[in-house]
C-alpha positions in Angstrom: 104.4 61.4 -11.0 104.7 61.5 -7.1 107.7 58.7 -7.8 105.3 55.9 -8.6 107.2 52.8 -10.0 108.1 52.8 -13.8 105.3 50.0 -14.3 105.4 50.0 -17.8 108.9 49.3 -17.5 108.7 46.0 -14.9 109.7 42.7 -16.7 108.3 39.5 -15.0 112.2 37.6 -16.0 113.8 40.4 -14.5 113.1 40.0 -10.6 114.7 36.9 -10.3 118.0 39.0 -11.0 117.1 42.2 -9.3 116.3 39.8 -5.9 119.6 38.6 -6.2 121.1 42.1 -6.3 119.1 43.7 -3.3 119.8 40.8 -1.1 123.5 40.9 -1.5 123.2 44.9 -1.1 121.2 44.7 2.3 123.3 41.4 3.5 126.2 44.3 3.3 124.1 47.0 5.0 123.3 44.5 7.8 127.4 43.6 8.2 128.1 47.4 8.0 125.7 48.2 11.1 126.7 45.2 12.8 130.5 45.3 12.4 130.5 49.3 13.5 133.2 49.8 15.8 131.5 53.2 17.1 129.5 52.0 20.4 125.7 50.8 19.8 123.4 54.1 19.8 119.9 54.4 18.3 121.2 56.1 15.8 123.8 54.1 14.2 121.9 50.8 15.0 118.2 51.4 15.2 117.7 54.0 12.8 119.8 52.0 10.4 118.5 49.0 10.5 115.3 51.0 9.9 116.6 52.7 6.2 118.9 49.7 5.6 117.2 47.5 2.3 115.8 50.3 0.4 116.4 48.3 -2.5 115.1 45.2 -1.4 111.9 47.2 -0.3 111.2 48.3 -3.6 111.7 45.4 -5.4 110.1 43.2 -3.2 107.1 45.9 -2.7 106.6 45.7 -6.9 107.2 41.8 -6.6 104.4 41.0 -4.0 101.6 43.8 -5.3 102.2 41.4 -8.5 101.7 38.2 -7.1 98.5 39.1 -5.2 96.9 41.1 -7.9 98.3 40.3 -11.2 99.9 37.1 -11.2 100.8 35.0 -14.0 103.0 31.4 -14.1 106.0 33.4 -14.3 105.4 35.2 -11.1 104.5 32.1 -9.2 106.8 30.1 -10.3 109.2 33.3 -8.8 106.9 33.3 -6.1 107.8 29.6 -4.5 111.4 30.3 -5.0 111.8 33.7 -3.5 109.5 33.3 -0.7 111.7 30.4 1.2 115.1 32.9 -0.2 113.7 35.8 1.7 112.9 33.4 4.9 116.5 32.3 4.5 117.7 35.8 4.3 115.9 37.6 7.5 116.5 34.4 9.5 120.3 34.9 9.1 119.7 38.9 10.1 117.6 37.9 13.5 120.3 35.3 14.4 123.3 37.9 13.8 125.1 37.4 17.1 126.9 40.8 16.7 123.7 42.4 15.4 122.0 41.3 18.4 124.0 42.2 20.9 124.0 46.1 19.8 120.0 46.0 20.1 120.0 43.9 23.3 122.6 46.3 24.6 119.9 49.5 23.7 117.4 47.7 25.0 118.8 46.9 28.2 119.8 50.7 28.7 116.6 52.4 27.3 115.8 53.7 30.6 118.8 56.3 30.5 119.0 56.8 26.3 116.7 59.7 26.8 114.2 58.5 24.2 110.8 59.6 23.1 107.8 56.9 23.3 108.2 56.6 19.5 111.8 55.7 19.7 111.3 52.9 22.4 108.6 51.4 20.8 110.8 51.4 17.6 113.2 49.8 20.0 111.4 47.2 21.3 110.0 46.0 18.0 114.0 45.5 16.8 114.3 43.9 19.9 111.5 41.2 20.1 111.3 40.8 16.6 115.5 39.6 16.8 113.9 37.4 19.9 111.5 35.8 18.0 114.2 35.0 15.1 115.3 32.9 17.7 118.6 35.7 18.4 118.6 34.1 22.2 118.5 30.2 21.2 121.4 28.2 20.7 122.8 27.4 17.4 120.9 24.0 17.0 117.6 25.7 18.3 118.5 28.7 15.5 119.0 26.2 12.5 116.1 24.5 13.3 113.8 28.0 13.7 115.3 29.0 10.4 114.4 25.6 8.5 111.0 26.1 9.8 110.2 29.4 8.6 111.7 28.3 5.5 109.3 25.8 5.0 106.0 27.6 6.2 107.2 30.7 3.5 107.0 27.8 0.8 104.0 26.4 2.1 102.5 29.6 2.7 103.0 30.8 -1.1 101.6 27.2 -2.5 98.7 27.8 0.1 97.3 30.8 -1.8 98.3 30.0 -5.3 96.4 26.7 -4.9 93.3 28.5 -3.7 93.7 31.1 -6.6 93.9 28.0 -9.1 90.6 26.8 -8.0 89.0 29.9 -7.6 90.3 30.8 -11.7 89.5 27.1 -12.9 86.4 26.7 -11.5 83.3 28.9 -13.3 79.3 27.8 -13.6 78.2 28.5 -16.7 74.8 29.0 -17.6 72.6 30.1 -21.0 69.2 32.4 -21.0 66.1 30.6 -19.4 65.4 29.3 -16.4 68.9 29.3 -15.3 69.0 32.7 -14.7 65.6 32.8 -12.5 65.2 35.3 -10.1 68.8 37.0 -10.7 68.5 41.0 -10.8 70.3 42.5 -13.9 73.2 43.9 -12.0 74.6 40.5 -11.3 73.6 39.2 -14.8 75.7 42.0 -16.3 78.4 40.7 -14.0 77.8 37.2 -14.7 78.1 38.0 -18.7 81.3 40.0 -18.2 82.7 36.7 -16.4 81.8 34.3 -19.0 83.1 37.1 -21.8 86.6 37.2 -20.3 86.4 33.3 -19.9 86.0 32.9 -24.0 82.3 32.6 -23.3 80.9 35.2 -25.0 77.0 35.5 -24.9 76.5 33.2 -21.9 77.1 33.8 -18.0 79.5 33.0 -15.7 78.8 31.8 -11.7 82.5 32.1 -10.4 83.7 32.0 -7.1 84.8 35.9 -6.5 83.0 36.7 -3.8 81.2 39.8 -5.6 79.2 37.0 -7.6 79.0 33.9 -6.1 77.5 35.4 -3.0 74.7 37.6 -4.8 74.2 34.7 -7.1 73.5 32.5 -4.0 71.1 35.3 -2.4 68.8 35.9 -5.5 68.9 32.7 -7.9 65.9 30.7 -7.6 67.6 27.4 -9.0 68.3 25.3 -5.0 70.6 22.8 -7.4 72.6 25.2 -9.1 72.7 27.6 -5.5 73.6 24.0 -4.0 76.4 23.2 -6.8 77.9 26.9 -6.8 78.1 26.8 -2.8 80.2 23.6 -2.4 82.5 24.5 -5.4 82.8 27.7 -3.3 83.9 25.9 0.0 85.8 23.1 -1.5 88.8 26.2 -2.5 91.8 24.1 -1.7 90.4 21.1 -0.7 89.5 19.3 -4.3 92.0 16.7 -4.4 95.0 16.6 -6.8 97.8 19.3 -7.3 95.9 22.3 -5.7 94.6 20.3 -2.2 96.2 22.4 0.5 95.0 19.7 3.8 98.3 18.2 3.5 99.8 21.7 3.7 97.6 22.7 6.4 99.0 19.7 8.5 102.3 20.7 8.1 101.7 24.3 8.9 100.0 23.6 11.9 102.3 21.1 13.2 105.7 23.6 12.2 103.9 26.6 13.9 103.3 24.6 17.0 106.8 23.4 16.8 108.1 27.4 16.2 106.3 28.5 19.2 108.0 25.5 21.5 111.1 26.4 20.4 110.5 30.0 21.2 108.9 29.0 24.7 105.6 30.1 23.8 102.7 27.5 25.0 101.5 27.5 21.6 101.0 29.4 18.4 98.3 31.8 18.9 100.7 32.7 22.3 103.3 33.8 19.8 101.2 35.9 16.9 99.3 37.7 20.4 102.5 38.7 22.2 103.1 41.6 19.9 99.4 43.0 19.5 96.5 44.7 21.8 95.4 41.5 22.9 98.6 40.1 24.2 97.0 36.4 24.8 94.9 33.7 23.6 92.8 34.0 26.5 92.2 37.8 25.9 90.7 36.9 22.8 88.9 34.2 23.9 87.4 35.7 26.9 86.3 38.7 24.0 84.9 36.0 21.8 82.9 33.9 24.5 80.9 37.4 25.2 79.2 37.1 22.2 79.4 33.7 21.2 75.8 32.1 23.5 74.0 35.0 22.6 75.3 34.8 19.0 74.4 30.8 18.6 71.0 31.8 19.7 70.3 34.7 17.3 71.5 32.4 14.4 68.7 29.3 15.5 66.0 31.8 15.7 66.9 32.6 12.3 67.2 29.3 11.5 63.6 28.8 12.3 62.4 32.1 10.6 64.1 30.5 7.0 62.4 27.2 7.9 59.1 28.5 8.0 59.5 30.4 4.9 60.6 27.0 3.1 57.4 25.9 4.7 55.4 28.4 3.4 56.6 27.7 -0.1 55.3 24.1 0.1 59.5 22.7 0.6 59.9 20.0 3.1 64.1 20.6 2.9 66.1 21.3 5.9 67.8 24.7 5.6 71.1 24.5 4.3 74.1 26.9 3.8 73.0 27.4 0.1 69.5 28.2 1.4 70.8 30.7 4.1 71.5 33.8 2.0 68.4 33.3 0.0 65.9 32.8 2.4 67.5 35.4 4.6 66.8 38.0 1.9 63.5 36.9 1.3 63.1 37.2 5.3 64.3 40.8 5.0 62.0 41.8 2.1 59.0 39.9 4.1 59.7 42.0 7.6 61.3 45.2 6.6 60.8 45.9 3.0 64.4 45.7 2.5 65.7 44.6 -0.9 69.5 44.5 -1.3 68.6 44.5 -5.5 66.5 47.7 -5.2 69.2 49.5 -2.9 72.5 48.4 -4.8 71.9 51.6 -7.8 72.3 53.7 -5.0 75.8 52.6 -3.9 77.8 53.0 -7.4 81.1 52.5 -7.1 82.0 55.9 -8.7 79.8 57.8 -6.3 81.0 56.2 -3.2 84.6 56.7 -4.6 83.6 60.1 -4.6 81.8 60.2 -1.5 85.2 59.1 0.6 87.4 61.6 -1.3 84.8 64.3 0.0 84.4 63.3 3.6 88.4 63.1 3.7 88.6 66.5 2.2 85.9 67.9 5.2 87.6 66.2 7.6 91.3 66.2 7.1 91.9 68.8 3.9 93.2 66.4 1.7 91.9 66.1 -2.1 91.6 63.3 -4.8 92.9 64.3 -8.4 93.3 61.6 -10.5 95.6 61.0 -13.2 95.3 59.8 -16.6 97.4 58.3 -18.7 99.6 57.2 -16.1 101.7 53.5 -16.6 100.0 50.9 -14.3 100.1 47.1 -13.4 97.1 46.6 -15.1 94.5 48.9 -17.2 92.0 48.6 -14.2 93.9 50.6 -12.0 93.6 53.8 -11.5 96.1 56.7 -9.6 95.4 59.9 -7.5 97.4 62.6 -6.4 96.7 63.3 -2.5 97.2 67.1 -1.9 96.8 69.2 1.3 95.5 72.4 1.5 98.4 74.4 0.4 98.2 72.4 -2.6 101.1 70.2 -1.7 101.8 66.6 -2.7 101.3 64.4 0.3 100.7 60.7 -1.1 100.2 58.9 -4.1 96.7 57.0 -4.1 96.2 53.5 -6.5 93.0 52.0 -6.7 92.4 48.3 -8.2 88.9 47.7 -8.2 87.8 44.9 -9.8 87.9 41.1 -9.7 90.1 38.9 -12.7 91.4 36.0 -12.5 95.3 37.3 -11.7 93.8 38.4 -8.6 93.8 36.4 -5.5 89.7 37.1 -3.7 89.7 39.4 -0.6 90.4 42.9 -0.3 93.2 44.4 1.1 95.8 47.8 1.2 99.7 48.0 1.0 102.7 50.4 -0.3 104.9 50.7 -2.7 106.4 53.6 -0.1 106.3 54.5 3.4 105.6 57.1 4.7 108.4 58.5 7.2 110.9 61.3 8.1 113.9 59.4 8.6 117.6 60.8 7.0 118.2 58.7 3.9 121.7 57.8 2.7 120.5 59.7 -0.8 120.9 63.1 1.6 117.0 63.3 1.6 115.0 63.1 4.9 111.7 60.9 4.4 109.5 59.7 1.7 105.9 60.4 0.4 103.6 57.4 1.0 102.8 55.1 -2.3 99.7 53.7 -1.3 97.3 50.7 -2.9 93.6 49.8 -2.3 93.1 46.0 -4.0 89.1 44.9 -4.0 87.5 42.4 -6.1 84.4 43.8 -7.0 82.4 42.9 -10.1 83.2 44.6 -13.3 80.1 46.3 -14.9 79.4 45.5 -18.7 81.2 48.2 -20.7 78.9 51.8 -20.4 77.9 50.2 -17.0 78.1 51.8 -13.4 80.1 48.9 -10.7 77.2 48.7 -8.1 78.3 47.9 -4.8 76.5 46.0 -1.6 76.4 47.0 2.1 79.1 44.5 2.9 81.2 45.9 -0.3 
C-alpha cells in the first residue's frame, strides 16, 4: 500500500548486484545532463540533477534503513564495501568539469533567471555542494579530496559497526536476590526480555541500550554493579582489539582537517557550518559560552546536593558518574516528591503514540490508520496510512520502536520517499513521502505496555 517497498521480497545477496546496476544507470543520467548540447537552464540541469538516480535512491534508501536498524554480517560486510563505492561515485559527479560548468554558469546568472527563492536556494545547494566536491581545485587537489572521502566513508561505516559490536556483545547478567535491589518492575520486565532474547531465559539482562542501562543506573541500589554497567557503557569503541575505534578517530580527525585545507576552510567545523544557520564556529561558540559558566555552576551545586545525600547514608565516596543518576533521583524524590518509577505508567508508549496522532489531527487534519498485515523489515515495525481531510493518501508512516541487537542505539527519522512535486521521467509529477521513525526503547514482556520516560 501507499508504494511501500516489497520488504518481504528484499534479499540481503542481492544489493551487491542491484548497487552495481543503479550506479551505472545514474553515471549515464549524470553524462546525459552534462553532455546536453541545449544551453544550461534550470530546467534541464537543476531539475535534472534533482530526479536523476531514482534508482539508486531506492536502493540505497532500503540498503541504509537496513544497516542502521536491522543489520546482520551480510549487510556489513556490504556496508564497508559500498560505502567507500558510493564516495567514489559522487566524488566523480562534483568533479565533472562539464557538469560544473553548467551549474556555475546558472549560478553566475541567477540574478536575471527570473527564479523563485525556492529555485535559488535549490541552486545554490548544486552549486556549493559541486564546490565542496572540490569542482574548483585542480586535478591533484581533486584526486586527493576524492581519496579522502573515500577513506572517511570506510572509516565512518567501521566507526559505527564497532560501536554496535560492543553494544550487542556486551550484557550484565544478573539472577533474583540482591542483584536486583531497588529496580522498579518496569525495567525488570525489560531486563528479563533482554536476557530472554540473549538465550538467557529466566535471568536479566543489564545491556547497554540506552532505555536500560540508564534506568538501571538511576534505580539499582548495587554501587559495584551501577560502577561495572557504567564503564562498560562508556568504553563503546574504545575496548581494545578489532572493535577499538581511537585509531579510527585519529585518522578521521586528521583527513577532515586535511579536507577542510584543501577546500580553504580554516578547519573542519568551518566546513560542516558554512552550509547551516550558524554559518561559523564562532557562532556556535559564542551560543555555547552563554550558558556554559552558569551551566558549570548549576552542575557543582548539584554536585554538593548528591554529596550530602551520600553523607547522610553513612558513604564516605566521592560522587561519581555511576552515582550521578542515582543520587540525582533520590534528590528529586527528597525535594519535590518526584519519582520517575511512579510517573513512567502514565507515559505508555501506546497512549502517547496515540496522543501525537491526535494533536496532529487537531492541528494539521491529518489521521493515523494503521495497517496490518503489511510486509516489513522486521515484525516490530509497524505502518500507517497518513490521510487528509478529504480522506486522501498523503504519506506513508513506519514506526520501529524498540531496541535489538540489529539496531544501532539512538533514535532517528529517514525516507524510503521524498516528498516533492517535480515531473518524473515515468510521466508522473511528484511522489508521496515514505517516512520512518527508528527508537530503541525497551520491549515490554509479552501482554505488557512499553513505558516510556520524560527524556524518551
Amino acid at each position: 500500500p501507499g508504494g511501500l517497498p516489497r520488504f518481504d521480497l528484499v534479499r540481503d545477496e542481492a544489493f551487491a548486484e542491484s548497487f552495481d546496476a543503479a550506479l551505472a544507470a545514474h553515471e549515464a543520467e549524470i553524462d546525459a545532463i552534462a553532455n546536453d548540447p541545449e544551453a544550461p537552464t534550470f530546467e534541464n540541469t537543476v531539475v535534472a540533477l534533482e530526479i536523476a538516480g531514482d534508482a539508486l535512491s531506492r536502493v540505497s534508501a532500503l540498503f541504509w534503513s537496513r544497516a542502521g536498524a536491522n543489520t546482520n554480517d551480510t549487510i556489513q560486510a556490504l556496508e564497508r564495501d559500498i560505502a567507500p563505492k558510493m564516495s567514489r561515485h559522487y566524488s566523480k559527479i562534483g568533479t565533472n568539469a562539464a557538469l560544473f560548468k553548467r551549474i556555475d554558469a546558472l549560478w553566475a546568472s541567477r540574478a536575471g533567471l527570473n527564479l523563485s527563492l525556492e529555485q535559488v536556494r535549490v541552486l545554490e545547494r548544486h552549486w556549493k555542494g559541486f564546490v565542496k566536491s572540490g569542482a574548483k581545485l585542480e586535478k591533484s587537489g581533486q584526486e586527493r579530496l576524492s581519496a579522502i572521502n573515500e577513506t572517511l566513508a570506510g572509516l565512518g561505516a567501521k566507526f559505527g559497526q564497532n560501536v554496535l559490536a560492543d553494544e550487542k556483545n556486551w550484557a550484565l547478567f544478573l539472577d533474583e536476590g540482591e542483584a536486583l535491589g531497588g529496580l522498579p518492575d518496569f525495567l525488570k520486565d525489560a531486563m528479563a526480555a533482554a536476557a530472554r532474547e540473549r538465550g538467557e531465559d529466566g535471568r536479566y539482562a543489564v545491556t547497554l541500550s540506552r532505555s536500560i542501562i540508564e534506568p538501571f543506573l538511576t534505580f539499582s541500589t548495587r554501587r559495584d554493579l551501577r560502577e561495572q554497567a557504567f564503564r562498560a557503557w562508556v568504553a563503546r569503541g574504545e575496548n581494545a582489539g578489532e572493535t577499538d575505534n581511537r585509531g579510527i578517530v585519529k585518522e578521521t580527525l586528521a583527513l577532515r582537517a586535511e579536507k577542510a585545507g584543501l577546500l580553504g576552510y580554516g578547519n573542519f567545523a568551518a566546513l560542516k557550518l558554512d552550509n547551516t544557520m550558524a554559518k561559523t564556529p564562532e557562532a556556535v561558540n559564542g551560543l555555547l559560552m552563554q550558558v556554559w559558566e552558569k551551566a558549570v555552576a548549576r552542575a557543582r551545586e548539584e554536585e554538593a546536593e548528591l554529596a550530602a545525600l551520600i553523607a547522610e547514608e553513612g558513604r564516605n565516596h566521592e560522587v561519581m558518574p555511576w552515582d550521578w543518576r542515582h543520587y540525582a533521583e533520590k534528590l528529586r524524590a527528597k525535594k519535590f516528591n518526584f519519582s520517575e518509577a511512579e510517573l513512567k505508567p502514565y507515559l505508555q508508549l501506546e497512549k502517547v503514540i496515540e496522543a501525537c496522532f491526535d494533536v496532529a489531527e487537531r492541528l494539521f487534519g491529518i489521521r493515523a490508520i494503521e495497517q496490518k498485515g503489511v510486509p516489513v523489515y522486521h515484525p516490530d515495525v509497524r505502518v500507517f496510512e497518513i490521510r487528509d481531510r478529504e480522506d486522501r493518501l498523503v504519506a506513508m508512516f513506519l514506526g520501529d520502536y524498540f531496541a535489538r541487537s540489529s539496531k544501532r542505539s539512538g533514535a532517528w527519522m529517514s525516507s524510503y520517499q521524498s516528498q516533492h512535486r517535480l515531473p518524473l521521467p515515468n510521466g508522473t509529477v511528484g511522489e508521496l513521502p515514505i517516512i520512518y521513525n527508528v527508537c530503541n526503547f525497551a520491549k515490554p514482556a509479552e501482554g505488557k505496555p512499553a513505558l516510556l520516560s520524560l527524556d524518551d
